[in-house]
C-alpha positions as CSV (number, residue, x, y, z in Angstrom):
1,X,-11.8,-7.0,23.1
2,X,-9.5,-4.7,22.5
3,X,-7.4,-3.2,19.4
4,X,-3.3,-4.2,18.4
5,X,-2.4,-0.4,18.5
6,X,-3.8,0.0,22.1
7,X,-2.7,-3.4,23.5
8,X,-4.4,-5.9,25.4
9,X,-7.6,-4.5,27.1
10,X,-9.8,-7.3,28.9
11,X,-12.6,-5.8,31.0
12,X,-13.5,-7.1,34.6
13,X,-16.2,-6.2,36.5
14,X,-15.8,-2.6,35.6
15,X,-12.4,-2.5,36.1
16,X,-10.1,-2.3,32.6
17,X,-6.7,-3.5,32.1
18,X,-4.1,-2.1,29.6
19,X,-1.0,-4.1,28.4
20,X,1.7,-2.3,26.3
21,X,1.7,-2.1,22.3
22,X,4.2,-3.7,20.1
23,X,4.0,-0.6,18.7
24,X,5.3,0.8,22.3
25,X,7.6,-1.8,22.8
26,X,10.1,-1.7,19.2
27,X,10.5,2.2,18.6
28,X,13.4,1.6,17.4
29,X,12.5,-1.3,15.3
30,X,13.8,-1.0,11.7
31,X,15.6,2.1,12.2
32,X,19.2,0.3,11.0
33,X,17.7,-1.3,8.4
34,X,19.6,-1.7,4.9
35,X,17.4,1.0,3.6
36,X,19.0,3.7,6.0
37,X,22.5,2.5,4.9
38,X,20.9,3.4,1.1
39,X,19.4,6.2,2.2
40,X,22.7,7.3,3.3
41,X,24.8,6.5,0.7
42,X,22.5,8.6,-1.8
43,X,22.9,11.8,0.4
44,X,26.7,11.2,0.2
45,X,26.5,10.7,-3.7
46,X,24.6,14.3,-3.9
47,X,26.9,15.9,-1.6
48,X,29.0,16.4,-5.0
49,X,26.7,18.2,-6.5
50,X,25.1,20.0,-3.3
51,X,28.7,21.0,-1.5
52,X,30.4,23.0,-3.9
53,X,27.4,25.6,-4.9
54,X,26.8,25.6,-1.5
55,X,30.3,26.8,-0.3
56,X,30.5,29.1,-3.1
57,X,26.7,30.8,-1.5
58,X,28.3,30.6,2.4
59,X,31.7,32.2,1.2
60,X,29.5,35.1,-1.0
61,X,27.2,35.8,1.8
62,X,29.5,36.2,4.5
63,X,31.6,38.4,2.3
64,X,28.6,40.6,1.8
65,X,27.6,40.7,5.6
66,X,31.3,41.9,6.8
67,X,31.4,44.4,4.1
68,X,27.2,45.5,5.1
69,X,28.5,45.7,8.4
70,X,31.7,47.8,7.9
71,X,29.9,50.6,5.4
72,X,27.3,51.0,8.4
73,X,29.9,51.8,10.8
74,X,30.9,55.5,12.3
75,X,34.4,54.7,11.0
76,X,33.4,54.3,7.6
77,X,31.1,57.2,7.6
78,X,33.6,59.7,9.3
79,X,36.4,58.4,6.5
80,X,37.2,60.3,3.9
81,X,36.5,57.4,1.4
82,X,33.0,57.6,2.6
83,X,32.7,61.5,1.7
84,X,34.1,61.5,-1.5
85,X,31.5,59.4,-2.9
86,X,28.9,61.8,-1.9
């Protein structure tokens, strides 16, 4: 009686008793395998092509947020760059 996911489960005069899984007892089993290394090692190759663009975006973007941020400020509207372009 009993299933290999839920252990060993052995009835007894009403009574049931659970073992533990060898699912429950390797979670870790596998985990630093050779494919992982692999796994790795392909991120790493793609990082060439990922980094650079990526930099390029996060450089652009916080560009744009500081320079957002200073025309929404009092001391850019109360400057006189700020009314002669209106």
């Amino acid at each position: 009686m009993g299933h290999k996911w839920w252990g060993n489960m052995s009835h007894q005069n009403g009574f049931y008793e659970y073992g533990l899984s060898p699912f429950h007892m390797k979670t870790m089993k596998g985990f630093f395998n050779p494919g992982a290394f692999r796994f790795a090692k392909r991120t790493a190759r793609q990082a060439l092509f990922i980094g650079p663009p990526a930099l390029v975006f996060f450089t652009v973007k916080g560009w744009a947020e500081r320079k957002f941020e200073y025309y929404n400020r009092k001391e850019y509207l109360m400057s006189p760059e700020h009314q002669h372009a209106h």
